[in-house]
C-alpha positions in Angstrom: 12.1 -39.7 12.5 10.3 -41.6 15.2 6.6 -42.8 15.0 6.3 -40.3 17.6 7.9 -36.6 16.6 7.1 -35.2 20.2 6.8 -37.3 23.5 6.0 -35.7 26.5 6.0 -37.7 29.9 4.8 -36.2 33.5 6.1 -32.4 33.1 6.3 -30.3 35.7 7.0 -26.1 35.6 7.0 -24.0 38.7 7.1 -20.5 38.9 7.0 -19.9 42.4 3.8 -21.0 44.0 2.0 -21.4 40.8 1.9 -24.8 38.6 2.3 -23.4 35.3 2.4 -27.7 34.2 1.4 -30.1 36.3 2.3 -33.2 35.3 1.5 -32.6 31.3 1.8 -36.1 29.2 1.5 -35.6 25.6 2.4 -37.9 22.4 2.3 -36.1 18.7 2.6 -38.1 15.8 4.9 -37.5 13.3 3.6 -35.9 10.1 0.6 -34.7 12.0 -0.5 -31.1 13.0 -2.1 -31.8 16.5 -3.7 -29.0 18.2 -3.3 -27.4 21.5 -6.4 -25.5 22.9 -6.7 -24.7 26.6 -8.2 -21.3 28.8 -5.8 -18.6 29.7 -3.3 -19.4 32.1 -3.5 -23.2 31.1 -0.2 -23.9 30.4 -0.2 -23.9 26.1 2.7 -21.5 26.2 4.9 -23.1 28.9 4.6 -26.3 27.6 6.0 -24.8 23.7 8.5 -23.5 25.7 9.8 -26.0 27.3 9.3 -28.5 23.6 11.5 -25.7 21.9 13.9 -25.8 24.5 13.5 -22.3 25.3 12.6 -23.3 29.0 13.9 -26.0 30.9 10.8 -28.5 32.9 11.5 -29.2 36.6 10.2 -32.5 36.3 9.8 -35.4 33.9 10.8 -36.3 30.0 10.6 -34.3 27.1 11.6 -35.6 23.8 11.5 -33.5 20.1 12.3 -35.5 16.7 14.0 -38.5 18.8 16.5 -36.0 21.0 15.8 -35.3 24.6 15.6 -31.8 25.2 17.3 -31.6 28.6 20.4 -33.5 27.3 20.7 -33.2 23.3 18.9 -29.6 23.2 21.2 -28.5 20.4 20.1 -31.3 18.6 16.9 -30.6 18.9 17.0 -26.7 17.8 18.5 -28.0 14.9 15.5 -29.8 13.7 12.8 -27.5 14.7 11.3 -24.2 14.0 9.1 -21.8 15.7 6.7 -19.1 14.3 5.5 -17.0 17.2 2.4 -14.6 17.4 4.5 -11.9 16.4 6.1 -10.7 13.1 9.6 -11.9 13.3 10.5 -9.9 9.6 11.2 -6.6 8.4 9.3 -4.5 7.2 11.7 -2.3 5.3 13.2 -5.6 3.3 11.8 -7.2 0.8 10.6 -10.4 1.2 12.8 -11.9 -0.5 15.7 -10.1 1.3 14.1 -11.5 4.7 14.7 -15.0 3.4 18.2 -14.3 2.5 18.9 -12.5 5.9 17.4 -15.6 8.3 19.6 -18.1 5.4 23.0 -16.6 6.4 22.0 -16.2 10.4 21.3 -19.7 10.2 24.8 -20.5 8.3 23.7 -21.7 4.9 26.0 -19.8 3.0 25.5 -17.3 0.6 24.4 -19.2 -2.4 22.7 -22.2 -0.4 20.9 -19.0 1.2 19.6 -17.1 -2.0 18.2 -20.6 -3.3 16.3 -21.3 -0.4 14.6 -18.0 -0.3 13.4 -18.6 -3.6 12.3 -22.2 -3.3 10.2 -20.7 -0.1 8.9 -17.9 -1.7 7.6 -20.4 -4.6 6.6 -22.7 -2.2 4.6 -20.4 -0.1 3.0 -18.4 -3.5 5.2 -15.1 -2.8 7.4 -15.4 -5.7 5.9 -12.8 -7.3 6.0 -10.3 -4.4 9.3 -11.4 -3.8 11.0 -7.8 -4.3 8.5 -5.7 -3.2 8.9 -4.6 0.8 7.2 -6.5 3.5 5.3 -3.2 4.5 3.8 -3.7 1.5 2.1 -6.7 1.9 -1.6 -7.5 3.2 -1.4 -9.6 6.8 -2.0 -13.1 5.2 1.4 -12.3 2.9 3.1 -11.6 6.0 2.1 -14.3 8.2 2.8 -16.5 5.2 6.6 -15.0 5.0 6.8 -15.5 8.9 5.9 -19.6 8.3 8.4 -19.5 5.3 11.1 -18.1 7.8 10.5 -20.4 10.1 11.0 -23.1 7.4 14.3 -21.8 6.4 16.2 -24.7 7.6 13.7 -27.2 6.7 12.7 -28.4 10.0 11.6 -32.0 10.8 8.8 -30.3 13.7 7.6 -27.2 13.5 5.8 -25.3 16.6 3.4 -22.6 15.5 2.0 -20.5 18.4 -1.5 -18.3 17.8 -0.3 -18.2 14.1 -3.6 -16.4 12.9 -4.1 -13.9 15.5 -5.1 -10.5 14.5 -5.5 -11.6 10.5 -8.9 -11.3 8.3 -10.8 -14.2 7.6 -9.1 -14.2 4.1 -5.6 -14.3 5.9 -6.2 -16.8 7.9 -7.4 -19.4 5.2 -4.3 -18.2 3.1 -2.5 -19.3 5.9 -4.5 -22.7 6.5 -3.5 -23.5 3.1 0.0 -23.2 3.8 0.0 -25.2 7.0 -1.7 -28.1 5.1 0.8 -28.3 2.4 3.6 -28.6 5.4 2.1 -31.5 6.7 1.7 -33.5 2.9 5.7 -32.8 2.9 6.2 -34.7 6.4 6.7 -31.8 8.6 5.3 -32.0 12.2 3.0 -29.3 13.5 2.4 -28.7 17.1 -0.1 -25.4 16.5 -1.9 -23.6 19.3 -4.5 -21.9 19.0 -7.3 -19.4 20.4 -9.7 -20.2 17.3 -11.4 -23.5 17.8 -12.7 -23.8 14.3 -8.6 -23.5 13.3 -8.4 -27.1 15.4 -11.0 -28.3 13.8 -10.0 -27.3 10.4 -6.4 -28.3 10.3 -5.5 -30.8 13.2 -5.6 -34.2 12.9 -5.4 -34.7 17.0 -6.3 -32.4 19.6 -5.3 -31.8 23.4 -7.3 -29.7 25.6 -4.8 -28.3 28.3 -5.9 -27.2 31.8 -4.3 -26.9 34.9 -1.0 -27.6 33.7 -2.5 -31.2 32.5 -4.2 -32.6 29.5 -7.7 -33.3 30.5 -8.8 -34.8 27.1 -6.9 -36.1 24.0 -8.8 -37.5 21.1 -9.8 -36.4 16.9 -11.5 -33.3 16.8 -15.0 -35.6 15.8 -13.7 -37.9 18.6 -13.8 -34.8 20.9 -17.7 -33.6 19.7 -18.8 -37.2 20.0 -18.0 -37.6 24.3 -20.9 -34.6 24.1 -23.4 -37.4 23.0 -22.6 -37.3 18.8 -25.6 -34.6 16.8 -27.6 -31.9 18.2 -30.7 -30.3 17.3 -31.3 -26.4 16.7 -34.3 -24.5 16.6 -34.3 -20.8 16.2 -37.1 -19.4 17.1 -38.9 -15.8 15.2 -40.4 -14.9 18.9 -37.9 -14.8 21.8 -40.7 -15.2 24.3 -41.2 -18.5 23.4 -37.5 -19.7 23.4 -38.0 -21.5 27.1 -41.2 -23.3 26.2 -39.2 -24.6 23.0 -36.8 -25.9 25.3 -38.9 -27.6 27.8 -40.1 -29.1 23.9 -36.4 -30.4 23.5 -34.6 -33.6 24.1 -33.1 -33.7 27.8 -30.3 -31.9 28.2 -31.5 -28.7 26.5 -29.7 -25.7 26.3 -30.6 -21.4 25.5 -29.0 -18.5 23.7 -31.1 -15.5 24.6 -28.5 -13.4 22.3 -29.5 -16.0 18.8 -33.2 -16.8 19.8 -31.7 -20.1 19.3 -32.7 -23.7 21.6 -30.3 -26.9 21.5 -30.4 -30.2 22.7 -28.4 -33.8 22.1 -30.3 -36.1 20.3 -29.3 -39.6 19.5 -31.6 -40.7 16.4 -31.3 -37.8 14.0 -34.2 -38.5 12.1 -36.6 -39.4 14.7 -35.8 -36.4 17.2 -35.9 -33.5 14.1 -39.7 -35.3 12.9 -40.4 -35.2 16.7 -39.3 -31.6 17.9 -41.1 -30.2 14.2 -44.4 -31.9 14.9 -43.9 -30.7 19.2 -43.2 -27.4 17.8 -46.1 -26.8 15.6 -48.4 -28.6 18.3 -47.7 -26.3 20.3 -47.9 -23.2 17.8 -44.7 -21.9 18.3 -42.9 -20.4 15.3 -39.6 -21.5 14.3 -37.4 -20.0 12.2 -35.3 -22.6 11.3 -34.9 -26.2 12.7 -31.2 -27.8 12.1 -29.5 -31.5 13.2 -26.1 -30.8 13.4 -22.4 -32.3 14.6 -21.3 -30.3 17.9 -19.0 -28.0 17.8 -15.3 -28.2 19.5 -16.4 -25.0 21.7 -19.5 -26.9 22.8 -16.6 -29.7 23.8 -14.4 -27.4 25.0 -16.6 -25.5 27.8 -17.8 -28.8 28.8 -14.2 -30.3 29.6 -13.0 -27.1 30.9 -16.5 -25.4 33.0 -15.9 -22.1 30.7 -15.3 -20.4 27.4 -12.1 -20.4 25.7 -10.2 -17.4 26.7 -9.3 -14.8 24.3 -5.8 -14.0 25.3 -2.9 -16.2 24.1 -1.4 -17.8 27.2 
């Protein structure tokens, strides 16, 4: 595969009056999982669309593990995969019995079938439930199944599309695990997500979509660092002092009424916390806890965008 698994030049979709991508650019890696984060209505699901050849762009180039999508898009299906945000199995099979099923729809053959299913189930640490029906099995086992399905014809790029929605903490780091071990076997991931800490954990690249456009591209520490690299936290005990605390901060101070809680960018870690603790106890305000800290990628993410991330996969 190509030193680039996805290549995305000036994309354009139109649905109607509304840019749904407006000239998206985009470059992934191969052997990378880069993340996708954008607000509702940016464009995140369009643009997988279009990558999976399940929609076709009105403008510009589009090319998926070295095929072009417009002209070669049976080449392409044949070397990717797609996990959605909803269950694609059954529930009444087994989950070994799922395996099977998605072997033979994609023409493996009966035996070449059966082996695969159990290579994934091994692979995915489901052997061991492997006869026992998918209703049966806590979220993270499911989702994990789903990714496993998805894998079933051991695709070179894989697009994986709010994979954690809905699961428990404990689901979603089962999941994480599984993703990771993709990536150290050369797959490509192209993952969006609503779950900013998911970027952070897994992707080795981010793109922030909005408007139909990238409007920053970068590592997730790359991303944190445009916001002026560490910040400074102070919690305070009495929420009547919280805006004196923040007069107290570095410039550029910010409030959360909701957490008692002050912050500020700071650029010499060790000389801003000495200075905000000796500011704060000059002026006799009690803190409950005073922290230096790397800023987060929602911090990044409502400053490129002007909002919070959305909620709702788009």
């Amino acid at each position: 595969m190509a030193a680039d698994a996805i290549i995305v030049e000036g994309v354009r979709k139109r649905f109607g009056e509304k840019a749904a991508l407006d000239g998206l650019d985009l470059r992934v890696g191969s052997g990378t999982v880069h993340g996708v984060l954008g607000p509702n209505g940016a464009g995140k699901t369009t643009a997988v669309r279009v990558l999976a050849t399940l929609l076709r762009a009105d403008e510009g180039r589009v090319e998926v593990a070295g095929h072009d999508v417009r002209r070669r898009p049976d080449e392409v299906r044949r070397r990717i995969g797609l996990l959605g945000q909803h269950a694609a199995v059954d529930e009444e099979l087994s989950g070994r019995q799922n395996l099977d099923m998605f072997g033979r729809l994609h023409h493996l053959g009966a035996r070449h079938a059966r082996v695969r299913a159990d290579e994934l189930l091994e692979r995915f640490g489901l052997a061991e439930t492997g006869r026992k029906a998918v209703k049966r099995y806590s979220g993270g086992m499911r989702r994990r199944l789903d990714l496993a399905a998805s894998l079933i014809t051991d695709p070179e790029v894989l697009f994986l599309d709010e994979p954690t929605t809905g699961l428990d903490p404990r689901g979603r780091a089962e999941v994480w695990e599984s993703v990771r071990s993709l990536v150290g076997g050369g797959t490509t991931v192209l993952l969006t997500t609503q779950y900013l800490e998911e970027a952070d954990q897994l992707a080795d690249r981010v793109s922030v979509i909005d408007g139909g456009r990238v409007v920053a591209d970068g590592t997730p520490d790359g991303l944190k660092e445009r916001l002026g690299g560490d910040r400074i936290d102070v919690v305070v005990r009495d929420a009547a002092q919280l805006a004196r605390t923040a007069e107290l901060l570095p410039e550029g101070a910010t409030v959360d009424a909701d957490r008692r809680l002050a912050s500020a960018p700071v650029t010499d870690r060790m000389e801003a916390l000495t200075g905000v603790v000796r500011a704060l106890r000059d002026a006799g305000i009690d803190a409950e806890d005073v922290a230096l800290r790397r800023p987060t990628l929602d911090e990044v993410f409502l400053s490129l965008t002007g909002r919070p991330k959305e909620t709702e996969a788009v």
